[in-house]
N, C-alpha and C positions, 0 to 999 in steps of 0.2 A: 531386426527391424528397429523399432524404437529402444534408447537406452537410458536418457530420463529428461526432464524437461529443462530447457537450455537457459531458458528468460521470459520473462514476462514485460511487454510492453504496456508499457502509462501514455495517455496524451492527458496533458492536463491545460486547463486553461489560464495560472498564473504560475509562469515557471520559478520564479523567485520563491514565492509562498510552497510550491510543491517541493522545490529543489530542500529549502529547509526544512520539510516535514517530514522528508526521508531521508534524508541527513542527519538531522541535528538530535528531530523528534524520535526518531526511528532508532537511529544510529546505523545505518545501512553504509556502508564505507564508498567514498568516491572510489571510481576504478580508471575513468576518462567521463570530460567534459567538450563538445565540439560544438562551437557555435557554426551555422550553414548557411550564411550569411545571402545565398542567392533563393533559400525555401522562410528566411528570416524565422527560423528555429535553433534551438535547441536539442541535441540528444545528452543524455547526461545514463551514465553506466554503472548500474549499481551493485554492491555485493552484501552480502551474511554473510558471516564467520567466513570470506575469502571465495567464497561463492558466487557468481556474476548470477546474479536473479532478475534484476529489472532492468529494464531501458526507460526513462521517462524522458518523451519529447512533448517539445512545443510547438503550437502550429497557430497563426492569427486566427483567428475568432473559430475554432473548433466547434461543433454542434454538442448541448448540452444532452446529458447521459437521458434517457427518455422515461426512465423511473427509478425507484429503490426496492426492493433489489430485480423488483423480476423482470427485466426488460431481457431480449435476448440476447445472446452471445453471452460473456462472461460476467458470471452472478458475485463473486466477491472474492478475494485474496484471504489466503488463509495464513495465520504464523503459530507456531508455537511457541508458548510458553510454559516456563516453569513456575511460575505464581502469576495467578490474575489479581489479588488483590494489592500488590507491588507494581506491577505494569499500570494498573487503573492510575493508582496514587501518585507515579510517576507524571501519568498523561493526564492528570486532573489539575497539576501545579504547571501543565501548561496551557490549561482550559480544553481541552480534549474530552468531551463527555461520550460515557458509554452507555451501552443500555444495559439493563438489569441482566446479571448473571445466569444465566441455563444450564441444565443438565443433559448432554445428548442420551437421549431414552434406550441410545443400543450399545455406547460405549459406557455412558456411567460417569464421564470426563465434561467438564467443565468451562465453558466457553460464552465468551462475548461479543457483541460486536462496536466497534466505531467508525468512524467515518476521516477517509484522506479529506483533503480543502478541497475536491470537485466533487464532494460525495459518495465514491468508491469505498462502499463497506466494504471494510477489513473485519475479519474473524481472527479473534485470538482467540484462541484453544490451549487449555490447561491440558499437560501431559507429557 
């Protein structure tokens, strides 16, 4: 049946400001960029370590996410890392603020969260 998850799609609402924050901020590697010029969007194709994970489109005036985190359908992206306090520092010197550091009560691992530019909590996860 299933073999693993293919992509994740993004709509955000300023694609310049989104395209740089998982680019540049992220470092998630272009894969393809297509402008659609008759829906006046954006798909932009992203990958990790050569990995196709996201899709992030543009669409005029999208409807705002309706809370944080719990509204339904998909509650937050998750990534892993190997140091939080390196990742922080990194995303601190680009004004990126995170919330205070957690312990998950079943793993024992270590994890934060911050926020993409349309407010889609991101979970980094130490481990």
């Amino acid at each position: 049946m299933l073999q693993s998850i293919h992509h994740i799609a993004i709509i955000c609402a300023d694609y310049p400001k989104s395209k740089y924050f998982y680019s540049h901020i992220f470092g998630l590697q272009i894969i393809r960029e297509v402008h659609r010029a008759e829906r006046n969007s954006y798909k932009l194709d992203l990958a990790l370590n050569g990995q196709y994970i996201i899709e992030l489109f543009s669409f005029p005036s999208p409807p705002l996410r309706s809370s944080r985190p719990e509204a339904c359908g998909l509650r937050h992206l998750a990534f892993s890392v190997a140091n939080l306090e390196n990742i922080l520092a990194q995303l601190e010197k680009q004004g990126i603020a995170a919330e205070p550091i957690r312990t998950d009560e079943y793993t024992g691992k270590r994890f934060t969260f911050i926020a993409d530019p349309d407010g889609l909590p991101i979970e980094l996860y130490e481990g």
